[in-house]
NUMINU-683369 format. One record per residue (C-alpha): x, y, z; residue number from 1. Coordinates in Angstrom, 3 decimals, decimal comma. Example, Ala and Ser with C-alpha at 12.3 -4.5 7.8 and 13.67 -1.06 7.14 Angstrom:
// residues 2
SITE / 12,300 / -4,500 / 7,800 / 1
SITE / 13,670 / -1,060 / 7,140 / 2
***
This chain:
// residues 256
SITE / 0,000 / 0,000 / 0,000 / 1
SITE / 0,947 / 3,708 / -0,558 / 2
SITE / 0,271 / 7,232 / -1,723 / 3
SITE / -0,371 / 8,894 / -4,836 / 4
SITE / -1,340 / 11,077 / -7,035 / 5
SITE / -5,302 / 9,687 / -8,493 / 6
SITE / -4,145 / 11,630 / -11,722 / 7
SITE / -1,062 / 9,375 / -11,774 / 8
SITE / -2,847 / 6,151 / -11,591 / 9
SITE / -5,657 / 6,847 / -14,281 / 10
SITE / -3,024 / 7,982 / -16,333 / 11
SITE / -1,151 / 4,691 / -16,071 / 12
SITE / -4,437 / 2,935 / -16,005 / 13
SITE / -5,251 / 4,391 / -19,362 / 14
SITE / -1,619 / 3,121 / -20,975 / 15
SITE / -1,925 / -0,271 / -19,670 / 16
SITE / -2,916 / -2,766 / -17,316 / 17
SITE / -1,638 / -1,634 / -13,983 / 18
SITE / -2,315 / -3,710 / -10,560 / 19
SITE / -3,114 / -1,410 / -8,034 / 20
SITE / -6,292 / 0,162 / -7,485 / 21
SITE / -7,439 / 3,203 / -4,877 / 22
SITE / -9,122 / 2,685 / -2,177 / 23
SITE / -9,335 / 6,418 / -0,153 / 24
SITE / -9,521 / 9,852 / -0,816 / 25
SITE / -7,114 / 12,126 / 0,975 / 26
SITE / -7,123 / 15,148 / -1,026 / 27
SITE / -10,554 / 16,162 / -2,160 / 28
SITE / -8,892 / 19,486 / -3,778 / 29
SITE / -6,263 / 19,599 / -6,119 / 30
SITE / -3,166 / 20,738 / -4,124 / 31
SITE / -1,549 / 22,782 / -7,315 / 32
SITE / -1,034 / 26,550 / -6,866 / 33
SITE / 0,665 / 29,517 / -8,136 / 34
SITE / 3,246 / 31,291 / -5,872 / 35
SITE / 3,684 / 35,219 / -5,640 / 36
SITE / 3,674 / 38,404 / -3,868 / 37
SITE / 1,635 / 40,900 / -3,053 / 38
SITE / 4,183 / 43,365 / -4,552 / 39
SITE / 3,330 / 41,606 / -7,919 / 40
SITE / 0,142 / 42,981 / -8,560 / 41
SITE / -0,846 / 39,353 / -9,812 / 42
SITE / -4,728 / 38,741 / -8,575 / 43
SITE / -5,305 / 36,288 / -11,438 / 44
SITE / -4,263 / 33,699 / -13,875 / 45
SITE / -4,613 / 36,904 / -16,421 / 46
SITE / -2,470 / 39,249 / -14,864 / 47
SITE / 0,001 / 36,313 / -16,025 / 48
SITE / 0,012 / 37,361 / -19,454 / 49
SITE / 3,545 / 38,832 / -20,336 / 50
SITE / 5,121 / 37,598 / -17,286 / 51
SITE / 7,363 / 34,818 / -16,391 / 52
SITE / 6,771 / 31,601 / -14,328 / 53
SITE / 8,959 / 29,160 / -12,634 / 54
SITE / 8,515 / 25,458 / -12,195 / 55
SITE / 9,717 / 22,661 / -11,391 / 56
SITE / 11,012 / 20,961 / -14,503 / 57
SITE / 9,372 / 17,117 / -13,768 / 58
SITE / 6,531 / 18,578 / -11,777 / 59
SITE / 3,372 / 16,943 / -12,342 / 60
SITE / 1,827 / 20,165 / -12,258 / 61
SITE / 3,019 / 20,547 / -15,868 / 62
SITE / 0,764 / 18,615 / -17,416 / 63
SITE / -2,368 / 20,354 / -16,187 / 64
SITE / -0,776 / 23,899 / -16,753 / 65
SITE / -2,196 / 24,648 / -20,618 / 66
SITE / -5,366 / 23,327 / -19,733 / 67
SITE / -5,686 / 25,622 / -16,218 / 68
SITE / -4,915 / 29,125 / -18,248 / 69
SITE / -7,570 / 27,991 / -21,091 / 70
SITE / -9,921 / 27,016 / -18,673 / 71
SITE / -9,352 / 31,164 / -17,751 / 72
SITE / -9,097 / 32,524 / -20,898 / 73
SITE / -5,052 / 32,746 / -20,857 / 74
SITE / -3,221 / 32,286 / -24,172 / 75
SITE / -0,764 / 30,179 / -22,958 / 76
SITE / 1,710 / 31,959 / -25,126 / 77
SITE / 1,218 / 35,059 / -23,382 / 78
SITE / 3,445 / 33,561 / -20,115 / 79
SITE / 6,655 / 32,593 / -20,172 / 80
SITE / 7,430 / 29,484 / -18,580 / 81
SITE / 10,624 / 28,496 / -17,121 / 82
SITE / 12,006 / 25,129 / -15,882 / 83
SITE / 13,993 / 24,687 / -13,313 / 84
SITE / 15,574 / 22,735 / -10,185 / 85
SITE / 12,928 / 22,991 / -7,341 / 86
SITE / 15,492 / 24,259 / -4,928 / 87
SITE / 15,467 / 27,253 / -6,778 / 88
SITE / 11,651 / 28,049 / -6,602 / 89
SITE / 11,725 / 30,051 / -3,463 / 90
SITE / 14,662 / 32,136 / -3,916 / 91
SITE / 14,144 / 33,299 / -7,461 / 92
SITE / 10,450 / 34,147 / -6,741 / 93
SITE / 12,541 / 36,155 / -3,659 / 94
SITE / 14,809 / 37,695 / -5,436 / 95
SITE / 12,010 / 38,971 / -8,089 / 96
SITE / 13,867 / 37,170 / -10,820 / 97
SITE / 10,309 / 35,457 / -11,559 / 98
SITE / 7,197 / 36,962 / -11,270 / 99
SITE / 5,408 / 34,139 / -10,107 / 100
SITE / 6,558 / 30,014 / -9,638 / 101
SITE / 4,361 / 26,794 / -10,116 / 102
SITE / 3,915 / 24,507 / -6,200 / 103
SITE / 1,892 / 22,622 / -4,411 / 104
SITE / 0,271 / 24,853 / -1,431 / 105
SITE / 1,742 / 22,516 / 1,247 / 106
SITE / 5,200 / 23,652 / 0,502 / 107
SITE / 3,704 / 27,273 / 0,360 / 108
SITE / 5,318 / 27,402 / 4,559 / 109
SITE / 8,798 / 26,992 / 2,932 / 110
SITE / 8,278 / 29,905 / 0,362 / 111
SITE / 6,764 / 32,288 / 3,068 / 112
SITE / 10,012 / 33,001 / 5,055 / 113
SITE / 12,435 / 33,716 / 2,344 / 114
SITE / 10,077 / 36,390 / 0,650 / 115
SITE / 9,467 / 38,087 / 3,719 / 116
SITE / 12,991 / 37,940 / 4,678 / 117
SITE / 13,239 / 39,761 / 1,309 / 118
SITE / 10,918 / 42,564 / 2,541 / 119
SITE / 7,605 / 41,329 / 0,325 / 120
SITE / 4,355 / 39,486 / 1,035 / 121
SITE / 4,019 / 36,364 / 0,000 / 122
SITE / 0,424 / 35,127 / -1,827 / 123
SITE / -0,837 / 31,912 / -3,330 / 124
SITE / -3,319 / 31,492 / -5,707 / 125
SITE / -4,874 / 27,613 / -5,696 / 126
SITE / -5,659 / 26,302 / -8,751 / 127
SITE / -8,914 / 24,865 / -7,221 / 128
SITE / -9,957 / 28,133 / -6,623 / 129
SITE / -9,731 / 28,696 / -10,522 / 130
SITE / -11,735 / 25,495 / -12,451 / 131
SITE / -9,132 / 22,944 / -11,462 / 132
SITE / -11,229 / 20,179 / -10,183 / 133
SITE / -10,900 / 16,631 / -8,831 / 134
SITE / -9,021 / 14,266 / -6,246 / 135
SITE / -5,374 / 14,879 / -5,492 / 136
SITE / -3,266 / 12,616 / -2,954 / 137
SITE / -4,619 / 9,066 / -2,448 / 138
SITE / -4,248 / 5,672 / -0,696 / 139
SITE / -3,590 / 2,832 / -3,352 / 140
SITE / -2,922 / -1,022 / -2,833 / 141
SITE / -2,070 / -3,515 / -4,720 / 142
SITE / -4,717 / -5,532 / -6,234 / 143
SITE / -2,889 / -8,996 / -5,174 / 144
SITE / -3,051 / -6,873 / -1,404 / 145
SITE / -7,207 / -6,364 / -1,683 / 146
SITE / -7,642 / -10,170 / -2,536 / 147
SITE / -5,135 / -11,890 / 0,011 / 148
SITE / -5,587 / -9,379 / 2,945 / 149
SITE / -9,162 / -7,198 / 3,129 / 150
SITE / -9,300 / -7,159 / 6,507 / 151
SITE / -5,776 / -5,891 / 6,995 / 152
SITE / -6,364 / -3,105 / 4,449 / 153
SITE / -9,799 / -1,774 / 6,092 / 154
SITE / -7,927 / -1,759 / 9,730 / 155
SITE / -4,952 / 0,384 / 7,791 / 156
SITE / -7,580 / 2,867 / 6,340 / 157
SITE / -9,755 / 2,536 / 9,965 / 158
SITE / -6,371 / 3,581 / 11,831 / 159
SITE / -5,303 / 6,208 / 9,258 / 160
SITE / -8,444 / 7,914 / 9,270 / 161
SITE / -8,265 / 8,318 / 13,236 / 162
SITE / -4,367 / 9,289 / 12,288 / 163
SITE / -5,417 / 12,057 / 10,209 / 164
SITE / -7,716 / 13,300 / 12,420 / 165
SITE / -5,631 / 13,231 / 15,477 / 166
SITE / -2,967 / 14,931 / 13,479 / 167
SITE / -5,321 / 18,179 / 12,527 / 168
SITE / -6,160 / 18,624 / 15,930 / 169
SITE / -2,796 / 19,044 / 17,108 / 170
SITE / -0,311 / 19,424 / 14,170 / 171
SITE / 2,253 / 19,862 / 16,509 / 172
SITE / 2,286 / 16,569 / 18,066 / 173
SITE / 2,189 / 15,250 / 15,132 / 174
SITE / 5,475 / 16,835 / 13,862 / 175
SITE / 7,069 / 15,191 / 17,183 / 176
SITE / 5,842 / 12,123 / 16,124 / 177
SITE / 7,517 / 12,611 / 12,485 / 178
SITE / 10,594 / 13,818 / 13,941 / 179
SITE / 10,988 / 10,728 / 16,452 / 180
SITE / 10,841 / 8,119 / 13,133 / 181
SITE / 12,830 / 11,016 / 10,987 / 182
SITE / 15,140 / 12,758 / 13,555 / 183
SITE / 16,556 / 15,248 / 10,533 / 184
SITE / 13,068 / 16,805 / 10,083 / 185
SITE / 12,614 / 20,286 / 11,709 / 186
SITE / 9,203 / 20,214 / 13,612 / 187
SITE / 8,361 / 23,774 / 13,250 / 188
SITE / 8,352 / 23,605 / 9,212 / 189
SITE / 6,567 / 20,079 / 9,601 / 190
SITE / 3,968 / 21,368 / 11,443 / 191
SITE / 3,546 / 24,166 / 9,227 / 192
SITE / 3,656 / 21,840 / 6,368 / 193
SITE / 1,188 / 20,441 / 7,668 / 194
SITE / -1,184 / 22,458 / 8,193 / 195
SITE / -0,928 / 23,950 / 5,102 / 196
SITE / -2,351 / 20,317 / 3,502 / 197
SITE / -5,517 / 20,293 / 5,962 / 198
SITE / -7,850 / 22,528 / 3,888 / 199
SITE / -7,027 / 19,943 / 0,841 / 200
SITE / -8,663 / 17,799 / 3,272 / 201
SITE / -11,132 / 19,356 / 5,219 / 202
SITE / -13,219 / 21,422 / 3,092 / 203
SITE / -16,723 / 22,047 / 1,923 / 204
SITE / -16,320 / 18,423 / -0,397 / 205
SITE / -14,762 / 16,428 / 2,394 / 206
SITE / -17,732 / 17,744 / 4,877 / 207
SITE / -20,380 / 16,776 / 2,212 / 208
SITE / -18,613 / 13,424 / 1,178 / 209
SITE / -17,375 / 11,802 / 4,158 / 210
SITE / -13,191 / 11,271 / 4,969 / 211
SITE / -11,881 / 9,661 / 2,090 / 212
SITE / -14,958 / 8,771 / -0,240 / 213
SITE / -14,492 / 8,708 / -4,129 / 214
SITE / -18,006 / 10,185 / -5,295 / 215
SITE / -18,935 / 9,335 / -9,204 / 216
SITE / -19,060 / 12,723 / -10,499 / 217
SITE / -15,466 / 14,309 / -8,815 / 218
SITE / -14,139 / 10,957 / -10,267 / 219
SITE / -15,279 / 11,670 / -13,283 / 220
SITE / -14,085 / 15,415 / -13,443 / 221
SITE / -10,579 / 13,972 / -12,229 / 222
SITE / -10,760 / 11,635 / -15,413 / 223
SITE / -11,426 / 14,437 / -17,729 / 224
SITE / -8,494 / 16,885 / -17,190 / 225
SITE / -6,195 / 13,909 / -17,402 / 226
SITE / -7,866 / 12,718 / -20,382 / 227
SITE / -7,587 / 16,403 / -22,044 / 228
SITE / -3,995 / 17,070 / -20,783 / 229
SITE / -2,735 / 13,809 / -22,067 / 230
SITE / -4,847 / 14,036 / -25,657 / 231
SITE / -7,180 / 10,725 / -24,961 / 232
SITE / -10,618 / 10,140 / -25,512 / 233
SITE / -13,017 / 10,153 / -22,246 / 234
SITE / -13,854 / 6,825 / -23,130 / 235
SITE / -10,541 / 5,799 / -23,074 / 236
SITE / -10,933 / 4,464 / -19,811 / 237
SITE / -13,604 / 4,072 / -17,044 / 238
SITE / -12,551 / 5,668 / -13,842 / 239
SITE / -14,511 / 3,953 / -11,954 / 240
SITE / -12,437 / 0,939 / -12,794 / 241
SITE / -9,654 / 2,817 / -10,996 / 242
SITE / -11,427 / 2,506 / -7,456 / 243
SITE / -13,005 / 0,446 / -5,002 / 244
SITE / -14,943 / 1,887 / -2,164 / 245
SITE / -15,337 / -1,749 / -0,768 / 246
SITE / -12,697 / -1,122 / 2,407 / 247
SITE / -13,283 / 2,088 / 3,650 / 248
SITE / -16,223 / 1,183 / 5,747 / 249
SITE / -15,262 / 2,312 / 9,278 / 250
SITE / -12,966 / 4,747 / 7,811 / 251
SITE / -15,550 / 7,272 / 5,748 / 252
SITE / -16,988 / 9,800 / 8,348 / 253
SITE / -17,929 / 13,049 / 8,030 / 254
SITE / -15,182 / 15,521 / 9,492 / 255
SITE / -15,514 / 18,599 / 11,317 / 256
***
């Protein structure tokens, strides 16, 4: 069992026949996000137009980045994008070398001190918050796990349900509980890190939903961007092929 990306798995779903199949939600909201300042005057995906953006050079974020600015009426053309190493994110978005960079919001903690440091404000802008739609970070097994062990997998998703919960209520504790397994991690920035992730988690979907459900129709929107971004036909695949609510019983409850 693991973690991924759902866009990652119907992707390689749609390419072949892949083993592993989801079984929970974790994030109900995309986690992708562009990074700025205040100071930059950018309140849009628009006021991107004749500026330049940093990204990661593999991130999956990529992928979905032509299909986010013509969901908003951007000519992709208009915005320069530049590839780079991800250490190099924060500081050049710092330094004002770039306008604006490409992340995930739970790193957004990371980016925060070094622009302030540099005497500007920082501000993210989610993609969810702009059309980007469907399930982000997930719990997969392995479809030789769901057959052999089912009651080991529903106790795993039982216990990390009651993980994740115990972790949003006190983020801190949690961070000493990282840092005893991982003694290199600095708990303040885990913390932080973590925090920044819960509103991919707990939000208006999640509250509706249940912890960790995989609803038809947000599987189906999480099907169709991939299906866009990587030029296939919707009926390439059927996403609901990629999933199995079968073991979460116990585990989906509403949060608070």
């Amino acid at each position: 069992m693991g973690t991924g990306g759902l866009s990652a798995l119907l992707q390689a779903k749609a390419n072949g026949d892949v083993p592993v199949t989801a079984v929970m939600s974790i994030y109900t909201k995309q986690p992708d996000a562009i990074f700025t300042t205040e100071e930059s005057g950018i309140k849009s995906l628009k006021d991107l137009a004749g500026k330049t953006v940093a990204t990661a050079t593999f991130s999956s974020s990529n992928v979905s980045w032509p299909l986010v600015l013509k969901a908003n009426g951007v000519d992709a053309d208009s915005v320069k994008l530049l590839k780079v190493d991800p250490g190099a994110l924060a500081p050049m978005l710092a330094a004002g070398k770039v306008e604006a960079t490409i992340n995930w919001v739970t790193v957004a903690p990371a980016f925060a001190g070094p622009v302030a440091e540099a005497g500007k404000h920082f501000k993210a802008l989610p993609w969810s918050d702009m059309g980007f739609e469907g399930y982000g970070l997930s719990i997969f097994a392995s479809d030789e796990m769901l057959a052999k062990h089912p009651d080991v997998v529903k106790k795993f998703l039982s216990a990390f349900a009651k993980a994740t919960s115990m972790a949003i209520a006190d983020p801190d504790a949690a961070a000493e509980a990282l840092k005893a397994k991982v003694p290199e991690i600095d708990t303040k920035t885990a913390a932080a890190a973590w925090t920044a992730s819960v509103p991919l988690i707990i939000n208006d979907i999640s509250k509706k939903d249940g912890m960790g459900a995989f609803t038809p129709a947000r599987l189906a929107t999480t099907w169709k961007w991939v299906a866009e971004a990587q030029h296939m036909p919707l009926d390439k695949i059927d996403p609901e092929k990629a999933v199995t609510r079968e073991f979460m019983a116990g585990a989906a409850a509403p949060v608070q």
